[in-house]
N, C-alpha and C positions, 0 to 999 in steps of 0.2 A: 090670115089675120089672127085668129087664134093660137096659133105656134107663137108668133109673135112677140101677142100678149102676153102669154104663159113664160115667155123669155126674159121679158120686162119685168114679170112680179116677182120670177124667181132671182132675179137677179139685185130688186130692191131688199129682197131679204138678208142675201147674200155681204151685201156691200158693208155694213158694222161689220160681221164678223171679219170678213177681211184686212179693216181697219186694223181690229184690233191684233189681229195675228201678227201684222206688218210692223204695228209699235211694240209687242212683248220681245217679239225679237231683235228687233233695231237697238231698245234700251237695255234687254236684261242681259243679251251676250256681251256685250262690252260691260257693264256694271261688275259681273260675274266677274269676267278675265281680270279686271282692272284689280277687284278685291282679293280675288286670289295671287294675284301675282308683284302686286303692292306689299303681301304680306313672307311675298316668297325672298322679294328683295331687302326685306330686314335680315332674312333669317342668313341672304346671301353676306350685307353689310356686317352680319355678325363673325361670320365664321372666317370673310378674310382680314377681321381685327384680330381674332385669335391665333389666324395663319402668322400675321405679321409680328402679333407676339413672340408666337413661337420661335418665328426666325433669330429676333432679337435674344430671344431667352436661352436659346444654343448657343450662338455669339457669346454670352455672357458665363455662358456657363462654363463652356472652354477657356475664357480668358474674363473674370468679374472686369478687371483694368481698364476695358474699353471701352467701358461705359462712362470714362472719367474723362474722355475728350472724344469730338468728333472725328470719328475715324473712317476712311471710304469704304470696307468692307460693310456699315451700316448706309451710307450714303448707297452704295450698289445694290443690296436687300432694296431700299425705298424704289431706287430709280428703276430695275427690272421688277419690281412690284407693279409697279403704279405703269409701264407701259403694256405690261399685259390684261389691265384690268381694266373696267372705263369708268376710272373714277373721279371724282370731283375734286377729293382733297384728301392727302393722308397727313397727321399732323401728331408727335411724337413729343410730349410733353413730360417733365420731372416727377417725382412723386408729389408734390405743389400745386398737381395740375397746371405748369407754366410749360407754356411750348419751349421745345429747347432747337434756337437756334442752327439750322439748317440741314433739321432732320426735316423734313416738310415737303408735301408735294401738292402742287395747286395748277388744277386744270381750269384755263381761263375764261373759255371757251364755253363754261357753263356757270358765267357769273352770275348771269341774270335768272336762273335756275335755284341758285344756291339759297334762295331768303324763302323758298315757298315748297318746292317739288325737289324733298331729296329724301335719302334712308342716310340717317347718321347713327353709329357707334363707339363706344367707348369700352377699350378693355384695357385692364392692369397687364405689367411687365413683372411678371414676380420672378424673386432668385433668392433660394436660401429662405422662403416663407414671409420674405416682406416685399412689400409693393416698390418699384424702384424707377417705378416711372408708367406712364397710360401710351396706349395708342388710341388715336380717334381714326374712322376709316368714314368717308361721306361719300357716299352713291347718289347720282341725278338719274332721277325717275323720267327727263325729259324722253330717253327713247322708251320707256313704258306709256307716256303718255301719246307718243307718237302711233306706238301701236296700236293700243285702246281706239286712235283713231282711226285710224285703217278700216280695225277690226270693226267700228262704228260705221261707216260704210258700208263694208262688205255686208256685216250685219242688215243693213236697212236693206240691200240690195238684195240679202237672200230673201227678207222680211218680204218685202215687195213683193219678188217674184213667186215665190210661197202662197203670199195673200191672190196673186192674181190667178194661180193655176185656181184654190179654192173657187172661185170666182167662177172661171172659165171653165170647169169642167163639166158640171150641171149642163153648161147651154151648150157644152157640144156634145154632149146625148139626143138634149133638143135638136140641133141642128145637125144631126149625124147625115143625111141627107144631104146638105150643101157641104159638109167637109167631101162625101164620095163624089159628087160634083166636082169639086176643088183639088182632088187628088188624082179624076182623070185629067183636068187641066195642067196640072202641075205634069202629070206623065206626057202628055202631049208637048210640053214645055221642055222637059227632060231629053228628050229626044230631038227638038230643033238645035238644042245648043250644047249637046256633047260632042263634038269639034270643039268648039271655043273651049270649055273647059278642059280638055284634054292638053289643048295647048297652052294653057294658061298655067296647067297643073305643071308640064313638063317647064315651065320657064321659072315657074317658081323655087323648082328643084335645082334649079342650075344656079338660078339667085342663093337660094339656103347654101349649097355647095362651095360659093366664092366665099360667102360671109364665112363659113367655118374655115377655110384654107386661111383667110385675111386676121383671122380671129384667135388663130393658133399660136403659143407663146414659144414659135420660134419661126424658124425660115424655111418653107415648104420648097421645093424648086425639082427640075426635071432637066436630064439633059443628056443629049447623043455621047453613047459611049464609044464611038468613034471619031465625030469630030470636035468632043469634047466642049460642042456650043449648047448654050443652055438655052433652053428652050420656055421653060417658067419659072418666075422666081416672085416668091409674094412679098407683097409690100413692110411685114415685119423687118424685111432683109436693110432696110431705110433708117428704122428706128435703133437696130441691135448693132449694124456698122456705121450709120452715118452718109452711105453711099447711095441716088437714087437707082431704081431696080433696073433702068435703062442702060445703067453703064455694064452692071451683068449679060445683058441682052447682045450688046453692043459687040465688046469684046473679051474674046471667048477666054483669051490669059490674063480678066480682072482679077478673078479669086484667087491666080496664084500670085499675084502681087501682094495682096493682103493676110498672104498667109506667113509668121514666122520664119525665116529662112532655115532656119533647126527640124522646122518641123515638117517642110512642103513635100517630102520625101514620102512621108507618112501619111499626109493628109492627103495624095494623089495615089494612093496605094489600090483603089478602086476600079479605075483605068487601070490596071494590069490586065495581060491575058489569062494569068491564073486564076486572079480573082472574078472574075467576066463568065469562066465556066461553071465558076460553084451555086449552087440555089439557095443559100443562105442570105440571113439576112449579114451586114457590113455594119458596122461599129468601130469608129475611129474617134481620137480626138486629139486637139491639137489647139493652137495656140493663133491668132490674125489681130491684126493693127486695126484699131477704129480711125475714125475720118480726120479723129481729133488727137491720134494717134496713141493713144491709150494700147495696150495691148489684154485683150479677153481670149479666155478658152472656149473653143465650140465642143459641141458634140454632134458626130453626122451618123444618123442610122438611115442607108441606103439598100431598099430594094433594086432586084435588074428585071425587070421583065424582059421575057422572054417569049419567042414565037413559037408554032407547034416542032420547028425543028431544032429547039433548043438555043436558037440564036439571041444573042442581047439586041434589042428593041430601043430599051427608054433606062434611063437611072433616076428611078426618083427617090429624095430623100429629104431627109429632115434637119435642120441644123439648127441648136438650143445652144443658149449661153449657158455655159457651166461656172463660170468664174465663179460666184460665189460657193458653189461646191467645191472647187480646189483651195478656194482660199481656207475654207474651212478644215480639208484634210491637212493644209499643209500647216495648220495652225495647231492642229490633233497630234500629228506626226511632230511640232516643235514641243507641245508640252509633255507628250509621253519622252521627250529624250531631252528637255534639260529642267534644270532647276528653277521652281517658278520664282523665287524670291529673286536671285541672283541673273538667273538669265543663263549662268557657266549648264555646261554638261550636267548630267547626275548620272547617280552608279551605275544604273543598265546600262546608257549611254559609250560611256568610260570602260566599262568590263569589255565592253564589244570590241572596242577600239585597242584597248590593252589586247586583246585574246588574237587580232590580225596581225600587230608588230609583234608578239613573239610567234607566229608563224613567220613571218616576213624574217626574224632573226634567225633562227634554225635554217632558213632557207639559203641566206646569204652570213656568210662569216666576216664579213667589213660591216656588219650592220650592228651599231653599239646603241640601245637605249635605257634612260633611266627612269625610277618611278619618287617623286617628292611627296611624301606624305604631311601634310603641315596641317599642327594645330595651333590655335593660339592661347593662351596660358592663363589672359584673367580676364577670358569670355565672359565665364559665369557671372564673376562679380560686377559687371557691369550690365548685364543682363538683368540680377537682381533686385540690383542701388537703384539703375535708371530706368528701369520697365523694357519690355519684348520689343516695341516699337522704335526703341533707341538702339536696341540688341540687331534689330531687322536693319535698320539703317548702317549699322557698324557692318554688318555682315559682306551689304551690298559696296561699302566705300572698302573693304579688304576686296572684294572679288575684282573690281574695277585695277586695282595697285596690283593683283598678280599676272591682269592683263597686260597690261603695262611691264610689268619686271620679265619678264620673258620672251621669248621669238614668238613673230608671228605664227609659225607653224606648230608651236607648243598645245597643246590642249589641258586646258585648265576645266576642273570638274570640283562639286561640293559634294559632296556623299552624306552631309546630314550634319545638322548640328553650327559646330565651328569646326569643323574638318574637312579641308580641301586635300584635293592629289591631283598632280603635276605630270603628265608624260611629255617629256623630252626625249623626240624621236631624232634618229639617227645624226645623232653627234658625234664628235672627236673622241672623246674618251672621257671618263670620270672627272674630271679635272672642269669642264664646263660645266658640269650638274652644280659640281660646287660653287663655283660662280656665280650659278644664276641663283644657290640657295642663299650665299650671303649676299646678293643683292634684293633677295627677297627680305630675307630678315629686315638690312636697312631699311624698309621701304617701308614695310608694316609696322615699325617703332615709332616711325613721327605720329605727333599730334592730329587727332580726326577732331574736327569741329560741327558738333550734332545737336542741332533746335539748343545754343547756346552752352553747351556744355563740351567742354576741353576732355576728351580722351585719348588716354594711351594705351596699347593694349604690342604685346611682344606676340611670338611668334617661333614653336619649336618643328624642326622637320627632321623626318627619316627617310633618306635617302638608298633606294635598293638599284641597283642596276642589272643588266642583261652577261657581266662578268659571272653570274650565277644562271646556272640555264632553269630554265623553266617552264611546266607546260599549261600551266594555269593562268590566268591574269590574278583569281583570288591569292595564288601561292606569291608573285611578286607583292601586291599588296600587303601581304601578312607580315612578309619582311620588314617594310619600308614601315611599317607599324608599328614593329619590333624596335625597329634603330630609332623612330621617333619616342617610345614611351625610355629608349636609355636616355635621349636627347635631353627630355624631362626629369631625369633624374639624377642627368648633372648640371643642373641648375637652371634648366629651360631657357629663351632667348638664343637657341643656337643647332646646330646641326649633327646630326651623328651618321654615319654610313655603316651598313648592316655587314654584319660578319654571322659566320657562323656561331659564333658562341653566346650573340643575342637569341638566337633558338631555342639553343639549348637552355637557358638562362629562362626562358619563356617555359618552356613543358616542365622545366624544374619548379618554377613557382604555381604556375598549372595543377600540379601533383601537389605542393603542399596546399594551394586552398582546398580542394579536395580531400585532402586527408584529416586538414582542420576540421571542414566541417561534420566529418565524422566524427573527429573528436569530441568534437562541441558536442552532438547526438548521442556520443556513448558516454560523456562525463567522464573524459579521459585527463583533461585539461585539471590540473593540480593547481592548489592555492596555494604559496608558499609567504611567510610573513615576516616580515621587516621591522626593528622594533622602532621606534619613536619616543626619546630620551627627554624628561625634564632635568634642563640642565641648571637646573636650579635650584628643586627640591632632589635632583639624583635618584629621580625614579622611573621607570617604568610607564610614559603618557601615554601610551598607546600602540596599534601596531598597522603597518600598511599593507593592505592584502593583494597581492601579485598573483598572475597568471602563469605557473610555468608549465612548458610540454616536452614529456617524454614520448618521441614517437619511438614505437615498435623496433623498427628499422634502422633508422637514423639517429638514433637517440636523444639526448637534449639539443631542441633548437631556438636560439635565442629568441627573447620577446622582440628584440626589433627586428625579425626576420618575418616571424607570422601575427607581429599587432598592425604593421601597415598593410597586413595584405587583407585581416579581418577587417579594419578599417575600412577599407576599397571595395570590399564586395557584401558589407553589411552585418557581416557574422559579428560583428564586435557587440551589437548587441545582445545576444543570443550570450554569449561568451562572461561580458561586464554582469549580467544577470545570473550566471549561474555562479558566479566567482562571489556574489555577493549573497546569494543566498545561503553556500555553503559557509563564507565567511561567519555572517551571523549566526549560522549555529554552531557552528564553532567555539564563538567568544559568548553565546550562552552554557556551554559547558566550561570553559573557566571561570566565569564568572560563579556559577554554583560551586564549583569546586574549589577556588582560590577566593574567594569573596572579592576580586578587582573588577572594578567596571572600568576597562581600559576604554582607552575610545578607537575607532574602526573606521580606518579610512581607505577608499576604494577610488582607483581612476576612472572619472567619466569623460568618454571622449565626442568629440564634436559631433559625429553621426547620431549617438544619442541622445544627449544633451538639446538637438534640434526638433527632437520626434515630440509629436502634438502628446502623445500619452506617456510621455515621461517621467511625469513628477507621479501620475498615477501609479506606473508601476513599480516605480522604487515604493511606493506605501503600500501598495500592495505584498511585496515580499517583505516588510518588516511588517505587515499586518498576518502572516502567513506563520514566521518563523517565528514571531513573539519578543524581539527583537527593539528593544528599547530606542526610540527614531535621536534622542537629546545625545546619544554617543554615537552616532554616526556621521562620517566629517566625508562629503562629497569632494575630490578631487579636481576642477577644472580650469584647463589652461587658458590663459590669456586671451589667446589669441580665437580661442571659441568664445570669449564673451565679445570680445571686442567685435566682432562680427555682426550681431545685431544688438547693440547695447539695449535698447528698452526692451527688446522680448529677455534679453538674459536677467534684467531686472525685476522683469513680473515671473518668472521662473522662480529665479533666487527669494524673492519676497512670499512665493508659495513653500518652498522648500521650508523657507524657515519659519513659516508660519505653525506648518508640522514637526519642529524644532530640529530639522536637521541641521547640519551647522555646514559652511561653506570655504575649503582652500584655495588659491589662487597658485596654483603648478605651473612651475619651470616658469617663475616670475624672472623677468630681466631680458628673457630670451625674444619678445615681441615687442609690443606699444611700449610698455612700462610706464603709461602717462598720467598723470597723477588728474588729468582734465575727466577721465573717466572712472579710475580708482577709489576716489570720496564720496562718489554717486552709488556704488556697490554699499551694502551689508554684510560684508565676508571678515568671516572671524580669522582666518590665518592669512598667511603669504608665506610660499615654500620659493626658497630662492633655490635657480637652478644649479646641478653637479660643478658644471660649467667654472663656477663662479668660485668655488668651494678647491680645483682643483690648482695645485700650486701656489694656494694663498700665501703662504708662507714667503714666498719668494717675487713675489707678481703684487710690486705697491699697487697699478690700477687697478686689479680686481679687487685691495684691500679696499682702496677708495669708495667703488661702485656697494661693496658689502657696508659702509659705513653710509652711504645715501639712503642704502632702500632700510639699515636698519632704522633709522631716524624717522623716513617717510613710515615706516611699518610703528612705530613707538607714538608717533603724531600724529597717527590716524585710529589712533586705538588696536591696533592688530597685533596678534602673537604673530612671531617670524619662525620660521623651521629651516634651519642648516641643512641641506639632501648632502650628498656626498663623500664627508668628514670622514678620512682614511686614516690621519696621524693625529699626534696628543698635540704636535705646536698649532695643527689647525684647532682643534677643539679649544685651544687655552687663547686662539684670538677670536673665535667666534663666541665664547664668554665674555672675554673683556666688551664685546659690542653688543653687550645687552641683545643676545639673540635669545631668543627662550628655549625652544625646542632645536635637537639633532637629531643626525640621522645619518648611517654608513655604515661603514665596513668596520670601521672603527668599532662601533657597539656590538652589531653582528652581518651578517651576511646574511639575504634573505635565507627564510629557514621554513621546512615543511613542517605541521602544526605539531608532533612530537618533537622535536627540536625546541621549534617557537614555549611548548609548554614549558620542556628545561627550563628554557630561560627565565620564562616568568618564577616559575619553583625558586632559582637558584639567582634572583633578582638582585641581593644584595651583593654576592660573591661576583657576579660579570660587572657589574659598574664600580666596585671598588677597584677591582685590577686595573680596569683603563685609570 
């Protein structure tokens, strides 16, 4: 009775604290979790706003433009965003903070979540240091709260049982006596019913056993490697063909009805005697019909048991759908060989293919193939007028028309850009290449119709054939590259076929940019200067400062030999700048020496004239040489202003704001439109050689000379005669009120001793003409 007692009081004592153990835990573990991890899901809702930014801000950064309409590459960011994430809503708004229509993603499914239990954020889209737009990112805390709840549970649960050991363990000290009572009973107990549990345990195992076979994500099964009847087959095998497991059971040649007839060869390759001897494990795979006749790939990894004499027993194996893995290599294996935009081949692709048919032609002598290199001619400009996306569109409606224009067995490839190449395999002979080029040409001149805009765009190719042997596929390509850039440069829209003396014609201009650009490095490159006559006052206006090159080797070689080749590869600036700096100190030593301030003018060509630091660096070399900027006359033709009329205008407007003054070269030869000539600032207009030669005898060239003098008189401009070789042309381009000349007539460009003579002896050379 005292035991009891003593049990009783201690256990009145006991019971608050218990209480209370059971409630610090039940509330402060969840309270805890909840607070900590409430604060973890802001810091999560922040960082994939800035992810999303990010994405967006690369996007822009590579192309600003596409941010100027909805494009799917930004639609694909949201959509693979927002399904790997669990989020409530992503929402893509203007720098306005105004959502912009159908950037947006809205998870439904946590509507009623949305107004009380979420983590929202907001981050700016910046480009170039201004805001250009927010993303907002919105997390539902419903599964945090779901856990807190659990974890409120479990919690109370540990609390509880926590509080009850507290509890309980005091009175089984007391009671230590009835537990050793309780634990011979329990042993006594132990011992009646270890049978039953033994057998209970053993059935359990065999239950856990089925569940895992049944539970396996794929088709467990067993069967006689002799008379090829299956013996087990688990119920996956229902779900993954459509077929019950019975009919496996049933009969023994169901599998090979549903296996690919391609591949049943393979897929039965197990059943051999050869394979039956080896202890390895079997990996196959292959291809079966579902019920719904679908076709999937399996994968079987078969064990063979065997007996202590090596004999095969049992074949158990495993059989897993692989489709989505083949679908996925063979989706790997599509993009690594063709072109994503177009879908055609690309150059690995193509090399490969080129590199087997000239084996295949070395091999066999009937075997004729040719290679079409084809570019198209005013890609660019419509790539630039109408944005990348119209360019992408033009791209894929050319790939589509080459499909089309050629034999099925032709293989059509992009290699980058707007540059396709054509193999046409074993054909008749040359004479079909040509065919199918100008049936390609036709094909790509008609009108493309793209998000409402009418384009046209032409089409030059270089044709190389297997009439040249070859052991590269790069070596035939180089060719057909060759015969396409003559193609282009006799007038593009047509075809050229390669010879050898396009090669040559290749390593020869090869060597001179090369030799140029030495030049240009050693300051080899001579200014030589042209004078420019007022033919009015009969003096001496000025002079035009020329490039000319004595090579080493080769000795003088004409400016239109190595100005379009500097042109092409960039040097012309390099070249335009050093021409002009020696220029000006040049005419800073006549000037001290003859007291003339002629004025100095220098061709600027389109490469230049486009570059962001241009106007810079012309100030900067008359800032350098000391070089008066009010007699320096920039040179530029027509047709690089008319190219972006408003940038050439905020050019021209800076130019002249630091008094350089501005001529319009080889006028007549381009636009000639008077709709954008009024709009310029340009103090001259040089009419081109062109126009100047055979005036005498050629009424329409007189005619065209008396338009632009009028248009040049009516719009405030000095006119400059280029050309002027005889006295009858001189004595009509006076009569038409032209102001300034310029030729052979006056002088012949001249290197700066010469050019001084002239000035020295200024009175004696214009009297004589």
């Amino acid at each position: 009775m005292n035991k009891i007692k003593l049990t009783r009081v201690l256990a009145k004592k006991l019971y608050p604290l218990t209480i209370a153990i059971a409630g610090l835990i039940s509330l402060a573990t969840p309270i805890t979790y909840y607070a900590i991890e409430s604060q973890s899901l802001k810091k999560t809702t922040h960082l994939y706003a800035e992810e999303l930014a990010d994405d967006f801000r690369r996007l822009t950064k590579n192309n600003p433009r596409l941010w100027q309409y909805q494009h799917p590459k930004f639609d694909g960011i949201i959509s693979n965003f927002a399904h790997k994430k669990k989020l409530i809503s992503i929402q893509i708004s203007n720098k306005q903070n105004q959502p912009i229509r159908g950037y947006e993603y809205h998870n439904q499914n946590f509507k009623n979540w949305k107004k009380h239990y979420i983590s929202e954020c907001s981050t700016p889209i910046i480009f170039n240091n201004r805001t250009i737009g927010n993303v907002r990112v919105t997390i539902s805390q419903a599964d945090l709260i779901s856990k807190t709840f659990w974890l409120f549970l479990f919690s109370s649960a540990t609390g509880i049982s926590l509080a009850i050991l507290v509890y309980r363990f005091p009175l089984k000290i007391v009671d230590r006596q009835e537990k050793q009572i309780q634990q011979l009973f329990d042993s006594l107990s132990f011992a009646r019913n270890e049978s039953e549990s033994m057998r209970q345990a053993a059935e359990n195992s065999k239950n856990r056993l089925k569940e895992l076979v049944q539970g396996l994500n794929g088709i467990v099964w067993e069967a006689d490697p002799l008379s090829k009847k299956f013996l087990f087959v688990s119920q996956p095998a229902e779900d993954i063909l459509g077929y019950p497991v019975r009919k496996w059971l049933e009969d023994p040649n169901f599998r090979d009805k549903l296996i690919f007839p391609e591949d049943r060869e393979i897929a039965n390759s197990f059943y051999s005697s050869e394979i039956l001897t080896k202890n390895k494990e079997i990996v196959i795979e292959y291809r079966a019909f579902t019920a719904k006749g679908n076709l999937i790939w399996l994968r079987d990894s078969i064990h063979i048991i065997k007996d202590k004499d090596n004999q095969s027993l049992l074949l158990r194996g495993i059989s897993v759908d692989i489709t989505a893995r083949k679908q996925a290599e063979q989706q790997l294996e599509y993009t690594a060989f063709h072109d994503p935009l177009t879908g055609l081949l690309n150059r690995a692709s193509f090399l490969n293919r080129l590199d087997r048919v000239i084996k295949l032609a070395k091999e066999r002598d009937d075997y004729v193939f040719a290679v079409l290199y084809l570019d198209l001619d005013r890609f660019k400009i419509v790539n630039d007028s109408l944005g990348h996306p119209i360019g992408d569109e033009l791209l894929i409606s050319v790939a589509e028309r080459l499909v089309k224009a050629v034999r099925g067995k032709d293989k059509v490839a992009r290699l980058g850009g707007d540059e396709f190449v054509i193999l046409l395999e074993n054909i008749s002979g040359i004479n079909l290449a040509i065919s199918i080029a100008q049936r390609i040409i036709s094909q790509l001149q008609k009108p493309y119709y793209l998000r409402g805009y009418e384009v046209v765009v032409t089409a030059s190719i270089g044709i190389a054939s297997s009439a040249t042997i070859y052991d590269r596929a790069e070596e035939i390509l180089r060719d057909a590259d060759n015969a396409l850039y003559a193609a282009k440069n006799l007038g593009k829209n047509r075809y050229e076929l390669f010879d050898e003396t396009m090669h040559a014609k290749v390593l020869a201009r090869l060597q001179i940019e090369n030799d140029l650009r030495k030049a240009i490095e050693l300051n080899q490159i001579e200014v030589y200067y042209q004078p420019i006559i007022d033919l009015k006052e009969q003096v001496i206006f000025g002079f035009e400062a020329l490039a000319r090159w004595h090579h080493p080797e080769r000795g003088f070689i004409s400016p239109a030999e190595f100005i379009p080749i500097a042109e092409e590869n960039g040097s012309i600036v390099e070249l335009t700048n050093s021409v002009l700096q020696a220029a000006c100190r040049q005419f800073l030593q006549w000037q001290e020496r003859y007291g003339r301030e002629l004025t100095l003018s220098v061709n600027i060509s389109a490469v230049q004239f486009s570059r962001p630091n241009f106007v810079a660096t012309i100030s900067k070399i008359l800032e350098e040489t000391g070089f008066d900027p009010q007699y320096l006359i920039l040179e530029i033709t027509e047709t690089t202003i008319i190219k972006d009329l408003d940038l050439a205008k905020l050019i021209i407007q800076e130019l002249l704001d630091r008094k350089i003054k501005i001529a319009m070269d080889d006028f007549g030869t381009g636009y000639s439109s008077l709709s954008y000539l009024y709009q310029l600032p340009i103090d001259k207009i040089k009419v081109d050689r062109s126009f100047i030669k055979d005036l005498e005898c050629d009424r329409e060239k007189l005619e065209v000379i008396k338009a632009i003098a009028n248009l040049a008189n009516g719009l405030g401009m000095n006119l400059v005669a280029e050309g002027i070789e005889t006295k009858k042309q001189l004595e009509i381009i006076r009569q038409l009120n032209c102001h300034y000349g310029q030729g052979y007539l006056f002088s012949k460009p001249a290197n700066s001793e010469r050019a001084e003579a002239i000035i020295a002896f200024e009175r004696q050379t214009i009297e004589q003409i």
